[in-house]
CHARMM internal coordinates of N, CA and C (Angstrom, degrees):
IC EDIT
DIST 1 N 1 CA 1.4382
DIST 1 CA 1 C 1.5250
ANGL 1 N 1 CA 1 C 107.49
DIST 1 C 2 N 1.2881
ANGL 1 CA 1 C 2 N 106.07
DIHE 1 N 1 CA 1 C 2 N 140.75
DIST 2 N 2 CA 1.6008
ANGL 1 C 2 N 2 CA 104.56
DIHE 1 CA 1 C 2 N 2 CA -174.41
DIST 2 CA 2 C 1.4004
ANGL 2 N 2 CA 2 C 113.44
DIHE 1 C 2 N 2 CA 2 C -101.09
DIST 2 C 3 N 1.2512
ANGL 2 CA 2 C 3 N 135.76
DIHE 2 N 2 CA 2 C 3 N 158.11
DIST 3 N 3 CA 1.2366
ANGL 2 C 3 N 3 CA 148.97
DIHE 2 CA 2 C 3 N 3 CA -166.13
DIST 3 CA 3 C 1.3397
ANGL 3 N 3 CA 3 C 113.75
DIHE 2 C 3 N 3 CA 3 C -75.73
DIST 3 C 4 N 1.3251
ANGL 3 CA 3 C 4 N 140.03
DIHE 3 N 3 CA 3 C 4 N 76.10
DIST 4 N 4 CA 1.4841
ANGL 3 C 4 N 4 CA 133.57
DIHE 3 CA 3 C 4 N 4 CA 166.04
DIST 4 CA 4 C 1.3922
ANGL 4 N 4 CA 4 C 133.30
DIHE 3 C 4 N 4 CA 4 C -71.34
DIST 4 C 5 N 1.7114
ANGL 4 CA 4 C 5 N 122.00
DIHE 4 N 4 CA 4 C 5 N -174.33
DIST 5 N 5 CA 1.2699
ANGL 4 C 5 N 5 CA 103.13
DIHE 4 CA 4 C 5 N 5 CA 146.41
DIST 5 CA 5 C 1.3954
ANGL 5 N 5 CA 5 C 130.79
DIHE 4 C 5 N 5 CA 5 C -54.66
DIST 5 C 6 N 1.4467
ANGL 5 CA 5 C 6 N 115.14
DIHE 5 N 5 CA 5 C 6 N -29.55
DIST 6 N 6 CA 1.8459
ANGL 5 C 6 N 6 CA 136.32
DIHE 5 CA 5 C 6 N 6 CA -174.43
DIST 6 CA 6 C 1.2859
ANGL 6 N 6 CA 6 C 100.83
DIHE 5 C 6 N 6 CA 6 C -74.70
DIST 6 C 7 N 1.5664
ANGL 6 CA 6 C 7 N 127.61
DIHE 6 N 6 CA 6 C 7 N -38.42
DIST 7 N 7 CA 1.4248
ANGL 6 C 7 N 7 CA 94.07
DIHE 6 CA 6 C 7 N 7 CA -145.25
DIST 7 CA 7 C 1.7781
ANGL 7 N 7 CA 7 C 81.61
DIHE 6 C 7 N 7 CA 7 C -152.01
DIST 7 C 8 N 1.3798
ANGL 7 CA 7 C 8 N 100.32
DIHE 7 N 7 CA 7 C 8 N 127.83
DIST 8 N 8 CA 1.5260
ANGL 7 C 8 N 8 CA 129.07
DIHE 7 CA 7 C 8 N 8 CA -172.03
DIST 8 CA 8 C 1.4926
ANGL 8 N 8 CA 8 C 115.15
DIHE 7 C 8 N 8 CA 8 C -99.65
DIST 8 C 9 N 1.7577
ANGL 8 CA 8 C 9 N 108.82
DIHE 8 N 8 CA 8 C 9 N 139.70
DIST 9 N 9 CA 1.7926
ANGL 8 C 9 N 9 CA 105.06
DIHE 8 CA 8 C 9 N 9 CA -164.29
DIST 9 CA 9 C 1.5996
ANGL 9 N 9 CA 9 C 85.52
DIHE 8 C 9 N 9 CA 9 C -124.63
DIST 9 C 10 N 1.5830
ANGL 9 CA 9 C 10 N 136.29
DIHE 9 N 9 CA 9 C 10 N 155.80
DIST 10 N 10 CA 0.6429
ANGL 9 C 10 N 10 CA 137.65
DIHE 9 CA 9 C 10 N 10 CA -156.35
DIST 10 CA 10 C 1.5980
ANGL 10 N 10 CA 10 C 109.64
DIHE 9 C 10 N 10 CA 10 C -154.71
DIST 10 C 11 N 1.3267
ANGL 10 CA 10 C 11 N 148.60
DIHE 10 N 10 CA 10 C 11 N 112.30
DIST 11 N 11 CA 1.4060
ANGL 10 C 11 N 11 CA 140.75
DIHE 10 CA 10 C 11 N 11 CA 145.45
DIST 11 CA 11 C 1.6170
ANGL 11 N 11 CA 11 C 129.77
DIHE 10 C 11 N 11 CA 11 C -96.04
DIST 11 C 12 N 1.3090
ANGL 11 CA 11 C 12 N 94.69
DIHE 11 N 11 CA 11 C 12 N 141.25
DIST 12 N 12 CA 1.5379
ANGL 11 C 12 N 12 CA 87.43
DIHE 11 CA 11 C 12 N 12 CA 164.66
DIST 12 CA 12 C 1.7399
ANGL 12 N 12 CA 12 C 106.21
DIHE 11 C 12 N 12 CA 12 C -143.02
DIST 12 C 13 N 1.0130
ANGL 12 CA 12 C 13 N 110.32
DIHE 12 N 12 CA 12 C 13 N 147.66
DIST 13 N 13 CA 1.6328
ANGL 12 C 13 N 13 CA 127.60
DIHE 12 CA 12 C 13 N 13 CA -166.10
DIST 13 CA 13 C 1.9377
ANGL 13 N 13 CA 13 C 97.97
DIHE 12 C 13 N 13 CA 13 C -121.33
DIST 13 C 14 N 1.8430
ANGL 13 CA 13 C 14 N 103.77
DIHE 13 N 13 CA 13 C 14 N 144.64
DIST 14 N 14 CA 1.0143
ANGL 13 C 14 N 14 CA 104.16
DIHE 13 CA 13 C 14 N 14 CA 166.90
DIST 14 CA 14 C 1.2701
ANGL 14 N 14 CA 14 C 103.59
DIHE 13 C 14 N 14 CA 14 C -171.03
DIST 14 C 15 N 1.4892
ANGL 14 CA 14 C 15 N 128.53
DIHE 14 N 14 CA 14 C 15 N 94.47
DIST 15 N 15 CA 1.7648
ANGL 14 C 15 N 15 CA 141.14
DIHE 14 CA 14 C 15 N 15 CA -157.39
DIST 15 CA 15 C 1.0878
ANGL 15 N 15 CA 15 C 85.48
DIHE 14 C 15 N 15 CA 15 C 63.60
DIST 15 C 16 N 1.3259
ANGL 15 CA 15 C 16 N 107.57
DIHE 15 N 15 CA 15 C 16 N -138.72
DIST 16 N 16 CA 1.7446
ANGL 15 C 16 N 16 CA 114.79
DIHE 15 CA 15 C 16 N 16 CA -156.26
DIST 16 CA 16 C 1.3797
ANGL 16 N 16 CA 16 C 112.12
DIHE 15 C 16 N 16 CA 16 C -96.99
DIST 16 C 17 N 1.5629
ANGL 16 CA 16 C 17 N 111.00
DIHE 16 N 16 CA 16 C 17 N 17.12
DIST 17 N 17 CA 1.9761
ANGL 16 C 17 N 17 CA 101.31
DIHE 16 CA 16 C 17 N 17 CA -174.58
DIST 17 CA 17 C 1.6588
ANGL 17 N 17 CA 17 C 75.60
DIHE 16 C 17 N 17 CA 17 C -88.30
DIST 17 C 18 N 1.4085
ANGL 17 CA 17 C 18 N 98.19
DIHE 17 N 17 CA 17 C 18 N 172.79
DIST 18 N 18 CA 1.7813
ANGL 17 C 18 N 18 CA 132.71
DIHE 17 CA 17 C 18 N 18 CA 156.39
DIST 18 CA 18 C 1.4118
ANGL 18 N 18 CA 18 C 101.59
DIHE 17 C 18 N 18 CA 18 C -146.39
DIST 18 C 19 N 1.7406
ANGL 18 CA 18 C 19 N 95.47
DIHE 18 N 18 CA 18 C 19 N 123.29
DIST 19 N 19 CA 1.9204
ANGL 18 C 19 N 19 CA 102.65
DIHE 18 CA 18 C 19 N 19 CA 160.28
DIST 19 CA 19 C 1.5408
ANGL 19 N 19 CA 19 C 99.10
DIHE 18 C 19 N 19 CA 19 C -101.97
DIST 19 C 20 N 1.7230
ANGL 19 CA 19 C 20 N 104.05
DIHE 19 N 19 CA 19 C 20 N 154.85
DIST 20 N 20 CA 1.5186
ANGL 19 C 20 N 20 CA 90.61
DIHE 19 CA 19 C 20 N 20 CA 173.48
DIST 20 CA 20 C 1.6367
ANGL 20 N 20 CA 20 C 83.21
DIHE 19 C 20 N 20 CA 20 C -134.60
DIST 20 C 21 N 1.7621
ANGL 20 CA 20 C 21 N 115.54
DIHE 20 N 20 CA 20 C 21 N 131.53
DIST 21 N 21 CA 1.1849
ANGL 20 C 21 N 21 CA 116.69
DIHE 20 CA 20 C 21 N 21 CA 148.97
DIST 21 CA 21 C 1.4698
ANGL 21 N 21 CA 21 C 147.99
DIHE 20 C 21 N 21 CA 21 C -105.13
DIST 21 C 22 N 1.1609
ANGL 21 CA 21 C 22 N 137.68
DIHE 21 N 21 CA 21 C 22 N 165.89
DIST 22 N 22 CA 1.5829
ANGL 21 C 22 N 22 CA 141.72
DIHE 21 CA 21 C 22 N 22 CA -163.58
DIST 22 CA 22 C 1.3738
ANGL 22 N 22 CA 22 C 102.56
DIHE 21 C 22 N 22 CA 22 C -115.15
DIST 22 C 23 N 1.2601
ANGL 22 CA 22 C 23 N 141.96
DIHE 22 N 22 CA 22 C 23 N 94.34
DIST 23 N 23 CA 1.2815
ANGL 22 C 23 N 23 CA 125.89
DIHE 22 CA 22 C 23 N 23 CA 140.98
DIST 23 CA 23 C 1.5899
ANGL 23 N 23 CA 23 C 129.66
DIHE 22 C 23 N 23 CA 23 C -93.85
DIST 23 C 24 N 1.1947
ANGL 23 CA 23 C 24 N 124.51
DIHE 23 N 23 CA 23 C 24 N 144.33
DIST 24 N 24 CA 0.9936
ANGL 23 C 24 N 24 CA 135.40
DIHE 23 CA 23 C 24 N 24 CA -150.56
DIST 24 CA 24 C 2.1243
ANGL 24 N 24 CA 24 C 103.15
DIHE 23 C 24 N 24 CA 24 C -159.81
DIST 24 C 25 N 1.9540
ANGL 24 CA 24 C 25 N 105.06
DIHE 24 N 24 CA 24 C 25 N 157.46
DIST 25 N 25 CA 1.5808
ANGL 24 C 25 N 25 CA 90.53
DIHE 24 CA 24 C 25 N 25 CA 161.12
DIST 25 CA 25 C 1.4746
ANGL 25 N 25 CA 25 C 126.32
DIHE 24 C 25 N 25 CA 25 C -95.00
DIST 25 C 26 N 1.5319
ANGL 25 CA 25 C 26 N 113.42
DIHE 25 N 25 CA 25 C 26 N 138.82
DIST 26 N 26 CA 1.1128
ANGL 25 C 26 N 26 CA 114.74
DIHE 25 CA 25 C 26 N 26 CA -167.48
DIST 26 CA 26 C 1.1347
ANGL 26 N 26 CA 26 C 111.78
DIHE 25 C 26 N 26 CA 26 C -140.50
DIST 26 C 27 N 1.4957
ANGL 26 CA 26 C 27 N 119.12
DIHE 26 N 26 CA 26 C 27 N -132.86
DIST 27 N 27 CA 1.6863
ANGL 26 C 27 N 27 CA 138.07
DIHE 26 CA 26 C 27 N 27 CA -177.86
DIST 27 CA 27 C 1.3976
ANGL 27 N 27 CA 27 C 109.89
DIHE 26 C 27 N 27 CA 27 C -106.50
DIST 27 C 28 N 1.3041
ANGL 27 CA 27 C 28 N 122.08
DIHE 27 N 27 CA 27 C 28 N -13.71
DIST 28 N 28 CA 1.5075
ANGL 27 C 28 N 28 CA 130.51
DIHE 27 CA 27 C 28 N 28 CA 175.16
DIST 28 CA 28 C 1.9362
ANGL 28 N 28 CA 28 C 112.61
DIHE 27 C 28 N 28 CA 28 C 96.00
DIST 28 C 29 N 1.7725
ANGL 28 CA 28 C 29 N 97.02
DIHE 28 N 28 CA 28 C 29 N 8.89
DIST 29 N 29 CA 1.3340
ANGL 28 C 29 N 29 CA 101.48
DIHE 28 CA 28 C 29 N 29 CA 172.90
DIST 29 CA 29 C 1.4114
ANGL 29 N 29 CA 29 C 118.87
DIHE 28 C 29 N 29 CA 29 C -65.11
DIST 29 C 30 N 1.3813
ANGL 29 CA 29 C 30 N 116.60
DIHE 29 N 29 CA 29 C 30 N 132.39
DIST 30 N 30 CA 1.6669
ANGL 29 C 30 N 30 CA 116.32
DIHE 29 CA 29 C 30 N 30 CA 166.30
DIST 30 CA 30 C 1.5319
ANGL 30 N 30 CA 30 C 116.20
DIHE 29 C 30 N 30 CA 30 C -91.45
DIST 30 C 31 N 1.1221
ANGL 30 CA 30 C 31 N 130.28
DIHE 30 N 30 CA 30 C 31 N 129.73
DIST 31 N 31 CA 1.9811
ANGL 30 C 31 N 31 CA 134.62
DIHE 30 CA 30 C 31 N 31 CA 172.58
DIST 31 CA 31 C 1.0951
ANGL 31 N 31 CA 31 C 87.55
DIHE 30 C 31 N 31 CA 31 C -116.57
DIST 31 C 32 N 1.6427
ANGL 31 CA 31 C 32 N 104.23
DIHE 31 N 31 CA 31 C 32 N 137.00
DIST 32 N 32 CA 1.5822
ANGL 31 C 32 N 32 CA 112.84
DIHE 31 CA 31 C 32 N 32 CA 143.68
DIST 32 CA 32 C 1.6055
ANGL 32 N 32 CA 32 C 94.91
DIHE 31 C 32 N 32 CA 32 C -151.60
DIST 32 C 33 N 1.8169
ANGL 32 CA 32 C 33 N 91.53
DIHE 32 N 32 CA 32 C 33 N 153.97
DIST 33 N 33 CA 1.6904
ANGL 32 C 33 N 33 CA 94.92
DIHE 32 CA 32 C 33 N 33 CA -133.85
DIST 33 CA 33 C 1.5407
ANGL 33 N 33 CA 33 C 136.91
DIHE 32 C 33 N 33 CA 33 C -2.45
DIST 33 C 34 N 1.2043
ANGL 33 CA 33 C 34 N 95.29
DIHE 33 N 33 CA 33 C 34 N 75.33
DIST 34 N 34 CA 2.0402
ANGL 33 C 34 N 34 CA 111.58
DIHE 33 CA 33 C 34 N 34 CA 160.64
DIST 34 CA 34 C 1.7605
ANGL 34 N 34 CA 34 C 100.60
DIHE 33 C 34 N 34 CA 34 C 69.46
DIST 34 C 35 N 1.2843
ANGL 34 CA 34 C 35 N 99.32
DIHE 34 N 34 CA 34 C 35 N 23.56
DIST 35 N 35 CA 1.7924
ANGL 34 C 35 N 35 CA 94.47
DIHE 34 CA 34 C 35 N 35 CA 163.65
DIST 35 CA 35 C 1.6608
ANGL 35 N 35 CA 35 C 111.60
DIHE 34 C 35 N 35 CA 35 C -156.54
DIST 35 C 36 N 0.9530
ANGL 35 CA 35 C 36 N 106.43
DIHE 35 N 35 CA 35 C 36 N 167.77
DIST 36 N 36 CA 1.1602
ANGL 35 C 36 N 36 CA 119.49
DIHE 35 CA 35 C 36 N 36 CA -156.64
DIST 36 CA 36 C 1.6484
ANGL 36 N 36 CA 36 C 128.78
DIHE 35 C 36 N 36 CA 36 C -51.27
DIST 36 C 37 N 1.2355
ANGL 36 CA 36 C 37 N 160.24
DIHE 36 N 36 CA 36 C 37 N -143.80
DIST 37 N 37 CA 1.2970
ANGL 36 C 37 N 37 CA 138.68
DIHE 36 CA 36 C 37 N 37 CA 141.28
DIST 37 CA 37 C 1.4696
ANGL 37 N 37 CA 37 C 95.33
DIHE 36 C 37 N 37 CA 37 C -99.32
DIST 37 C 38 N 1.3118
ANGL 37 CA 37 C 38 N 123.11
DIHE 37 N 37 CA 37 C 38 N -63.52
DIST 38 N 38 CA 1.2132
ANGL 37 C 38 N 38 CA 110.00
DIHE 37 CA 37 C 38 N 38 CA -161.48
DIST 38 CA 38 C 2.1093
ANGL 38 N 38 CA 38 C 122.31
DIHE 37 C 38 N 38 CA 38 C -60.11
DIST 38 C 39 N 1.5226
ANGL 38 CA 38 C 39 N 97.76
DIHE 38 N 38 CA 38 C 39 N -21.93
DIST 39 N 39 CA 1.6901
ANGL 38 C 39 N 39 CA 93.60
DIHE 38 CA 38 C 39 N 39 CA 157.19
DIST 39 CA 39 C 1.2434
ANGL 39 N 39 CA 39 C 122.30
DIHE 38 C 39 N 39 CA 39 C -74.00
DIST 39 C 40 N 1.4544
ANGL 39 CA 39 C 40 N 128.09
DIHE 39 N 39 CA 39 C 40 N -15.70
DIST 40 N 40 CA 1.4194
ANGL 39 C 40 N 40 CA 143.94
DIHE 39 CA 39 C 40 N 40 CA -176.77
DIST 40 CA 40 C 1.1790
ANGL 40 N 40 CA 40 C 130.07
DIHE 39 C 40 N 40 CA 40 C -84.48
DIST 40 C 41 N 1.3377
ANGL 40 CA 40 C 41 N 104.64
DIHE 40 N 40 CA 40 C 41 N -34.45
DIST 41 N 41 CA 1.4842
ANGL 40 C 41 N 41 CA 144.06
DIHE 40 CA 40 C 41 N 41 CA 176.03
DIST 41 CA 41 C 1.4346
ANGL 41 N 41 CA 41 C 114.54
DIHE 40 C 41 N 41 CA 41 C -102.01
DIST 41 C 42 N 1.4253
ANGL 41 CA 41 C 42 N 131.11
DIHE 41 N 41 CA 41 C 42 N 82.56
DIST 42 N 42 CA 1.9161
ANGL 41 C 42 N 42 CA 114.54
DIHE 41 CA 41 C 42 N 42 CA -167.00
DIST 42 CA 42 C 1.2078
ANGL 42 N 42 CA 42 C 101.58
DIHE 41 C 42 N 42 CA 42 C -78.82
DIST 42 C 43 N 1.4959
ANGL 42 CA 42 C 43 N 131.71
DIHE 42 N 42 CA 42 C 43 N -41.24
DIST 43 N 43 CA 1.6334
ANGL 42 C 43 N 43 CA 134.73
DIHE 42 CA 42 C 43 N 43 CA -173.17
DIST 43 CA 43 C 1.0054
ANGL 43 N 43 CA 43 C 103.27
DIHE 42 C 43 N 43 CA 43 C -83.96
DIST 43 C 44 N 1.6764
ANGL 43 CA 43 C 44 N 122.85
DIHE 43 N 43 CA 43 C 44 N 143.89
DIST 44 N 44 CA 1.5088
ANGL 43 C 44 N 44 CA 120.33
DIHE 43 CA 43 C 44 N 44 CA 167.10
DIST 44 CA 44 C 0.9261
ANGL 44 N 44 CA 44 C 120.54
DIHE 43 C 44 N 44 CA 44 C -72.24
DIST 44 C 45 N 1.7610
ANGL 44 CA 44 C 45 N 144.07
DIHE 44 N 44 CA 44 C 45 N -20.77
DIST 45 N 45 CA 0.9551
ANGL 44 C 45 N 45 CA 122.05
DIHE 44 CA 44 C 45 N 45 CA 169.99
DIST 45 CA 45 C 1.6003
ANGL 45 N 45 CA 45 C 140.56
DIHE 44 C 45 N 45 CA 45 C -88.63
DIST 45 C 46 N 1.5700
ANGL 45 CA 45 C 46 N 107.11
DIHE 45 N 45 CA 45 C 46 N 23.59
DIST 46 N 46 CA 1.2887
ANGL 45 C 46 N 46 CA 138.98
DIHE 45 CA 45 C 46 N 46 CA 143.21
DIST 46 CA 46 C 1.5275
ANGL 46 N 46 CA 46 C 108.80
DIHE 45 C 46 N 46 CA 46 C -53.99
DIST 46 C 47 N 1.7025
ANGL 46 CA 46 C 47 N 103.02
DIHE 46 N 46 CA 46 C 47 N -82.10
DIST 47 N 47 CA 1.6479
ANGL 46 C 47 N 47 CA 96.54
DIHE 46 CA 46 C 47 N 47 CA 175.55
DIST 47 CA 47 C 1.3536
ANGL 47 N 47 CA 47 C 107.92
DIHE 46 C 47 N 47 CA 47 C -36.02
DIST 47 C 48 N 1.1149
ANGL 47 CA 47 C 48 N 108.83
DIHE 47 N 47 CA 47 C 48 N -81.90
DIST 48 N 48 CA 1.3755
ANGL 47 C 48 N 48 CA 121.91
DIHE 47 CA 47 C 48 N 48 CA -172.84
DIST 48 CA 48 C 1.4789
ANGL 48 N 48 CA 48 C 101.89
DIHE 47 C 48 N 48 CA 48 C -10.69
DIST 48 C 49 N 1.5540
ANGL 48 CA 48 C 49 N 124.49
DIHE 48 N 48 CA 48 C 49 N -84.02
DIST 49 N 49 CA 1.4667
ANGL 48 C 49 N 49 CA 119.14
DIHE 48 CA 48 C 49 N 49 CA 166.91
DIST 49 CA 49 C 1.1914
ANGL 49 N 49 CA 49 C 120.27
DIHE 48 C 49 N 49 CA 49 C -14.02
DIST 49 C 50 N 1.5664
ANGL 49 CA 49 C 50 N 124.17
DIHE 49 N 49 CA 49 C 50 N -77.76
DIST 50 N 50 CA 1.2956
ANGL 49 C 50 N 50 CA 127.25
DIHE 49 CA 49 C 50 N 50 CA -161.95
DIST 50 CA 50 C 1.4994
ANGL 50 N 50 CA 50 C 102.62
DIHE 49 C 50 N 50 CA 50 C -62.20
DIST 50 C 51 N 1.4606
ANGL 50 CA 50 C 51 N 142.20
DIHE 50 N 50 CA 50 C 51 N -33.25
DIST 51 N 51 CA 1.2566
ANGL 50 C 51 N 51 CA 153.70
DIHE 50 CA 50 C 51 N 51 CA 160.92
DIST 51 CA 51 C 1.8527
ANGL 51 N 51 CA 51 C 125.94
DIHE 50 C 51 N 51 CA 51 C -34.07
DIST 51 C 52 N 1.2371
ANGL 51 CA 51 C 52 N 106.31
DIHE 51 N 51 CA 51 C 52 N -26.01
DIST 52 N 52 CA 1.3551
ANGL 51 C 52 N 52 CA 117.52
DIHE 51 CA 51 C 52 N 52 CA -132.74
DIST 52 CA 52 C 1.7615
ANGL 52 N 52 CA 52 C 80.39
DIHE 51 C 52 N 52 CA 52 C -112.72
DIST 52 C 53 N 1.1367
ANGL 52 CA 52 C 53 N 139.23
DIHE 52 N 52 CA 52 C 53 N -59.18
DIST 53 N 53 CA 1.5999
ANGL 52 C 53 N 53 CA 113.85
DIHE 52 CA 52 C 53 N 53 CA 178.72
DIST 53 CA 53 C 2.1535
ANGL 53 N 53 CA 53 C 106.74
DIHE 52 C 53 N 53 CA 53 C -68.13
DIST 53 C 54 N 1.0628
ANGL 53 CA 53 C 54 N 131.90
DIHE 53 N 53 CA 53 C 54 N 1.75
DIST 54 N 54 CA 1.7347
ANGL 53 C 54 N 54 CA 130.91
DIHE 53 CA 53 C 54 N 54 CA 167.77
DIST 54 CA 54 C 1.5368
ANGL 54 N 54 CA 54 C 121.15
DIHE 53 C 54 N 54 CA 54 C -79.74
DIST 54 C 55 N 1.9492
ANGL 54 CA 54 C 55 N 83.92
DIHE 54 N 54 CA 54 C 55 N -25.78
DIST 55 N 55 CA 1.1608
ANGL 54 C 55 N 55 CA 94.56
DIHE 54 CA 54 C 55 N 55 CA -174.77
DIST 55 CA 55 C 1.7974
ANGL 55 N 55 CA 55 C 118.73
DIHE 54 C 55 N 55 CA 55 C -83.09
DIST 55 C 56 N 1.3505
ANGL 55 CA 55 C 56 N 101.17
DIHE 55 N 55 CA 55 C 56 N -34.48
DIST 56 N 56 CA 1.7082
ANGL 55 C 56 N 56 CA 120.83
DIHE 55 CA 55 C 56 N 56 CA 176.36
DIST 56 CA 56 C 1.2001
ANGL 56 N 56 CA 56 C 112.50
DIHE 55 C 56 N 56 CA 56 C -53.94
DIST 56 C 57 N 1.5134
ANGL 56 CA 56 C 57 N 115.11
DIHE 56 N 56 CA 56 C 57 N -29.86
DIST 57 N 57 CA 1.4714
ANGL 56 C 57 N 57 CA 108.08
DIHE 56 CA 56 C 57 N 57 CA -162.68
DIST 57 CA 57 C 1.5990
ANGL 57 N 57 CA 57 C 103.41
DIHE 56 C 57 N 57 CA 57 C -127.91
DIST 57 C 58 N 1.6354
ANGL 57 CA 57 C 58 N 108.52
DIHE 57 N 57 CA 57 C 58 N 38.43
DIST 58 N 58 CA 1.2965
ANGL 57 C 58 N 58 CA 127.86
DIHE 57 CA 57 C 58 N 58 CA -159.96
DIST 58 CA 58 C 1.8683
ANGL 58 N 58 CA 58 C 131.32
DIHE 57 C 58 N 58 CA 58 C 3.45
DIST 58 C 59 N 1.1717
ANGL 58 CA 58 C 59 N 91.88
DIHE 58 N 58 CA 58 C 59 N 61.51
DIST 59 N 59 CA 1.7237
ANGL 58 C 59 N 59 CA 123.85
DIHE 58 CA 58 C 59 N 59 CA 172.66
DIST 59 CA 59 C 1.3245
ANGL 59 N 59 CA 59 C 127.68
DIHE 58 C 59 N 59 CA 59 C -98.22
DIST 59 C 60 N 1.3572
ANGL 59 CA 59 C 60 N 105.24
DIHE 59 N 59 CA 59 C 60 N 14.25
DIST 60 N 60 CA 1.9379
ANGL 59 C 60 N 60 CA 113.83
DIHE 59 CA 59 C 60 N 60 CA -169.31
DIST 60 CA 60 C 1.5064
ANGL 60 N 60 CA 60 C 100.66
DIHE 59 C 60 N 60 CA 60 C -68.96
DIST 60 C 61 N 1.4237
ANGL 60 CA 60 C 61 N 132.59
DIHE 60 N 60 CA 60 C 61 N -64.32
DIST 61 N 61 CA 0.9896
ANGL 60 C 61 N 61 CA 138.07
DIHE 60 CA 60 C 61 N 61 CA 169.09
DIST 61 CA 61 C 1.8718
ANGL 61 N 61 CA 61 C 135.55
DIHE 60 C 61 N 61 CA 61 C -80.19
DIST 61 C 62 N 1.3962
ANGL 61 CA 61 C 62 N 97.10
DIHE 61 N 61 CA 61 C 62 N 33.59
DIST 62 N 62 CA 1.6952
ANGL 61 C 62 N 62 CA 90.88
DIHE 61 CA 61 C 62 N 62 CA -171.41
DIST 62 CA 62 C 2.0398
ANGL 62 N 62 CA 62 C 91.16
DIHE 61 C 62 N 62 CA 62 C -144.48
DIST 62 C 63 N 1.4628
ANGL 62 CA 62 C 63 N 121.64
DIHE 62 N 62 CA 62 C 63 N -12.44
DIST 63 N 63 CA 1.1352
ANGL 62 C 63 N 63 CA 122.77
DIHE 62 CA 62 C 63 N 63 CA -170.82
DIST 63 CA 63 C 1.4992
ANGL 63 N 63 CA 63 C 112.62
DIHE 62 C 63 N 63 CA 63 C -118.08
DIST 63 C 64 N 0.9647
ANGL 63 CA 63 C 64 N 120.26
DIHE 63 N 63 CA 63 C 64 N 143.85
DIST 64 N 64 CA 1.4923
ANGL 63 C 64 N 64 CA 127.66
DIHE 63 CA 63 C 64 N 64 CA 169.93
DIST 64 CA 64 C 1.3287
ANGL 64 N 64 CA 64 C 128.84
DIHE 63 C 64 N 64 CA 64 C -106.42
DIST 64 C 65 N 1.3677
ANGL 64 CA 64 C 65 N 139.45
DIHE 64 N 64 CA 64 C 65 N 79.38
DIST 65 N 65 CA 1.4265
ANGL 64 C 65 N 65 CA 146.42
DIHE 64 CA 64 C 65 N 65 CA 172.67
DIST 65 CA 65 C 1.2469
ANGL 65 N 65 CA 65 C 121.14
DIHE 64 C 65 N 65 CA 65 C -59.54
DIST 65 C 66 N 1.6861
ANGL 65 CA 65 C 66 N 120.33
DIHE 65 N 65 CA 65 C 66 N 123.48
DIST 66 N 66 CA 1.7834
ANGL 65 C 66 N 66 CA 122.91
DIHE 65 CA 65 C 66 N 66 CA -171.21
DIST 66 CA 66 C 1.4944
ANGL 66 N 66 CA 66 C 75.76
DIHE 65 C 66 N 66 CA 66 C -137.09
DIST 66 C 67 N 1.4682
ANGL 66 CA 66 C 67 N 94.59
DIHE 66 N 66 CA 66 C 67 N 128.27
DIST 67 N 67 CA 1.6808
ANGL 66 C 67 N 67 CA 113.47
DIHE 66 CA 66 C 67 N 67 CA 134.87
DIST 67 CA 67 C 1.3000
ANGL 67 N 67 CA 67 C 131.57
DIHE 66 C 67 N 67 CA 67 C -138.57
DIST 67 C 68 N 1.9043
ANGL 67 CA 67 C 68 N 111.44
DIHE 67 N 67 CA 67 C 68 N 130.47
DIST 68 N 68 CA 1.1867
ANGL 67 C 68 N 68 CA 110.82
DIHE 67 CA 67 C 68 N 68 CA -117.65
DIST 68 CA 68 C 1.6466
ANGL 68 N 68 CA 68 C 92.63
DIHE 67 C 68 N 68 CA 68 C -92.53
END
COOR INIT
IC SEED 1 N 1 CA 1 C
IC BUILD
């Protein structure tokens, strides 16, 4: 997927992992690898984490984050 005004590509590196994320506008669903956050995530304050920069820049409900 290519980088538009719409739709945002994202890395972050730390030793040898790489996450790569997708933001884009959507329904405010989160994927990371092909399931859900909250099956992905068992503690809330995991979500909570991953939640917490969508929320700053008030995008919780208008963006959709996939990482694939």
């Amino acid at each position: 997927m290519a980088a538009t005004q719409q739709n945002h590509y994202g890395t972050g590196r730390r030793k040898t992992a790489t996450a790569r994320v997708y933001l884009k506008p959507g329904s405010g669903r989160i994927t990371v690898n092909e399931r859900s956050l909250d099956e992905f995530f068992g503690r809330e304050t995991g979500r909570m984490i991953v939640r917490q920069p969508l929320e700053a820049v008030k995008l919780v409900n208008s963006s959709t984050l996939r990482s694939p």
